[in-house]
C-alpha positions, 0 to 999 in steps of 0.5 A: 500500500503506498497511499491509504485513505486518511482523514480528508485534507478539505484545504487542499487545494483541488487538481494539484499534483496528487498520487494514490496507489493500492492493491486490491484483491481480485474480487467483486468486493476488491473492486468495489472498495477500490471504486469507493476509495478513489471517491474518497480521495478526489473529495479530499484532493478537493474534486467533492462527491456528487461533483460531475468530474468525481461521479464520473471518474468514480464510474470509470473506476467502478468499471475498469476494476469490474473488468479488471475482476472479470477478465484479468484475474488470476488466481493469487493475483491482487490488482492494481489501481493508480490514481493522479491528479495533475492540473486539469486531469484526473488520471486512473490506471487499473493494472492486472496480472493477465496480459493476454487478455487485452481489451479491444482499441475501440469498443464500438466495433465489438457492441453487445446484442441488445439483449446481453446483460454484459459487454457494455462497460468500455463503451461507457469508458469510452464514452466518458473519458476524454481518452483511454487506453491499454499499455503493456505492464512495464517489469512483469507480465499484465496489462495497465488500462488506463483513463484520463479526464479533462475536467476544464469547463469545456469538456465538462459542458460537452458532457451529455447532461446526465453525466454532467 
């Protein structure tokens, strides 16, 4: 663990260069705490819950760590979630053992048939992040998927209004 979620610094100032790396494991219940202690962090960075740049990276979260449960597991594997702050970007890594799993550079062309009660998570990545991507795992076998989050006016207002 090299960051842990501590009492709230609500003076900070928000988007300053921040860092919160964790371990989690491998399960449903890793990746849903992992989701809530990022919440936690962008409010103390000063990004306040129910703000439209913290709901939207906490969904991002919640389904980069989902994928990273479902698709990247390895048995006895942790995975790993990194998460920067630096001016106007919010920045989540998610970094799984599995590296011959990747997921696909555009989702849009791998949709789900309507039906299907799964599929969908990326093309909400998509969606939402001002850009994202998969890089290999430097030092060791695994992949990083990651997401960045322009949170300037600009790009916040081009949000569709229920994400805003």
């Amino acid at each position: 663990m090299t960051s842990s979620p501590t009492a709230s610094h609500k003076s900070t100032p928000p988007h300053t260069g921040h860092a919160f790396v964790m371990r989690f494991t491998s399960t449903p219940r890793g990746a849903r705490l992992a989701r809530l202690l990022v919440g936690e962090r962008l409010d103390a960075w000063g990004i306040p819950y129910r703000s439209p740049a913290h709901d939207t990276l906490s969904l991002i979260t919640g389904e980069l760590c989902a994928n990273a449960v479902q698709h990247g597991h390895v048995p006895g594997r942790d995975f790993r979630v990194r998460l920067t702050v630096t001016a106007d970007v919010l920045r989540i890594e998610v970094t799984d053992t599995r590296t011959e799993r990747r997921p696909a550079g555009t989702p849009r062309s791998a949709t789900p048939p309507p039906d299907s009660e799964t599929g969908r998570g990326l093309l909400l990545v998509e969606h939402l992040a001002t850009r994202w991507g998969v890089t290999p795992r430097t030092g060791a076998p695994g992949k990083t998927v990651w997401a960045e989050l322009c949170v300037s006016s600009e790009s916040t207002a081009s949000r569709p209004a229920a994400f805003r």
